[in-house]
C-alpha positions in Angstrom: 49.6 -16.0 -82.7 51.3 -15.6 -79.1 50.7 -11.6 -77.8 54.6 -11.4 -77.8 54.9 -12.6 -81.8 52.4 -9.8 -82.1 54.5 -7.2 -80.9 57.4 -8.6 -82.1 55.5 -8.3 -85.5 54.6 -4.6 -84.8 58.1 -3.7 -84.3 59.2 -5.7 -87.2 56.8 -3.6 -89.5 57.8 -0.5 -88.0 62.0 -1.7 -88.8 60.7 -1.3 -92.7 59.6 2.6 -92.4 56.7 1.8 -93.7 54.2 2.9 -91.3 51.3 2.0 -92.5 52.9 -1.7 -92.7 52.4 -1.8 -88.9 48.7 -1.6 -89.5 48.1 -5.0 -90.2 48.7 -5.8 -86.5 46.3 -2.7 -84.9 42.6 -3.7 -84.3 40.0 -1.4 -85.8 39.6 0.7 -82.7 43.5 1.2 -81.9 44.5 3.7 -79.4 48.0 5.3 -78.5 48.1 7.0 -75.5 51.4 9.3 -74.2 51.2 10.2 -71.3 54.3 12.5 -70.8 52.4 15.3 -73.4 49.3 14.2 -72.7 48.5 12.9 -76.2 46.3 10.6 -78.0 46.3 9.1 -81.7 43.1 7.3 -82.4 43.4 4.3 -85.3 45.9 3.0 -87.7 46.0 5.6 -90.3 46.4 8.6 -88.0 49.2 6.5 -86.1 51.0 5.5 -89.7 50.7 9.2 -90.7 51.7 10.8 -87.3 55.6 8.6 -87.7 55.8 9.5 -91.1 55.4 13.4 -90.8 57.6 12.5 -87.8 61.1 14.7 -88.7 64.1 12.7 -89.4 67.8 12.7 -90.6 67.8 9.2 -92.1 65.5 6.1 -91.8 64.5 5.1 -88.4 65.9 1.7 -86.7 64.3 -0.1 -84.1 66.2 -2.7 -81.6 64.4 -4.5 -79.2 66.3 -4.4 -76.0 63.4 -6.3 -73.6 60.2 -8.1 -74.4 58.1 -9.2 -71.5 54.8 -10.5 -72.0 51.7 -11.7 -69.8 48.0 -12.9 -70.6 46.8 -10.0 -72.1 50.0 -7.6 -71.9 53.1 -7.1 -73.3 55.5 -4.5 -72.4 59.1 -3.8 -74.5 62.1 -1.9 -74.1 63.4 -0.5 -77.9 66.1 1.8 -78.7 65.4 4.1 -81.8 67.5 6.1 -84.2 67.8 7.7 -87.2 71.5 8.1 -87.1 71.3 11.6 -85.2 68.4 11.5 -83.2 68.6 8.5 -80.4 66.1 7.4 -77.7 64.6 4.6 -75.6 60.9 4.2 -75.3 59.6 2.0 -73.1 55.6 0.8 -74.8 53.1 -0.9 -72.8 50.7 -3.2 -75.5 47.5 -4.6 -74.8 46.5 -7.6 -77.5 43.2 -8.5 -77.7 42.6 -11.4 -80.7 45.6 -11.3 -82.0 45.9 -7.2 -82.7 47.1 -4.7 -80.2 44.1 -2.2 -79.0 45.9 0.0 -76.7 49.8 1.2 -76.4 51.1 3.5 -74.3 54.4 4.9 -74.6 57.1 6.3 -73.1 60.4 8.6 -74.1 62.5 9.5 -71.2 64.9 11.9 -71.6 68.4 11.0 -70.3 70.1 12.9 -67.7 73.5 12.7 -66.0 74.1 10.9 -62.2 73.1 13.3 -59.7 76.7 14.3 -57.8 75.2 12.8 -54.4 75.9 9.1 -55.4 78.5 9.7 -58.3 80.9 7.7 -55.5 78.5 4.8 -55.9 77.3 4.6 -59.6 79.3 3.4 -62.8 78.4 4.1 -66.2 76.5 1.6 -68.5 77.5 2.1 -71.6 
């Protein structure tokens, strides 16, 4: 299996809110790393666990905006809901033999133009 079908597997798994589902693509000594708090989930069940206990208003939804993937790397773009809550992640995945090892993530919050270029700037949405 190609890294990217990997990926595309993971977030496939994660689509069915079934956490633990997404196991069957993390190797044995998985690792999540974010940066941003300065955390660290070690292995499958710990990661399944941590977005189940995860608090939400409805079932989570996953849409891959960007895949881009190299030898070892692959690094995706995903927008993520759960009808109230809403935010982009950007997740760096290293796959070794065909299961991901290491993925580090992510969450910017968003915030509005600064006024100095308002003049230059148009909105994306």
């Amino acid at each position: 299996m190609k890294h990217e079908d990997v990926v595309r597997l993971f977030w496939d798994k994660m689509a069915t809110n079934d956490f633990y589902a997404a196991g069957v693509v993390l190797a044995e000594d998985f690792v999540m790393e974010w940066p941003q708090s300065g955390e660290r989930i070690r292995g499958a069940e710990r990661f399944a666990r941590m977005n189940s206990e995860y608090p939400a208003k409805g079932p989570w939804r996953f849409r891959v905006n960007r895949l881009v993937a190299g030898d070892s790397e692959v690094v995706t773009q995903v927008s993520v809901t759960d009808g109230e809550q809403h935010a982009e992640v950007i997740s760096f995945f290293t796959v070794v033999d065909g299961r991901i090892t290491r993925l580090l993530e992510y969450w910017p919050e968003p915030f509005a133009p600064a006024e100095n270029r308002r003049h230059l700037v148009e909105p994306m949405d």
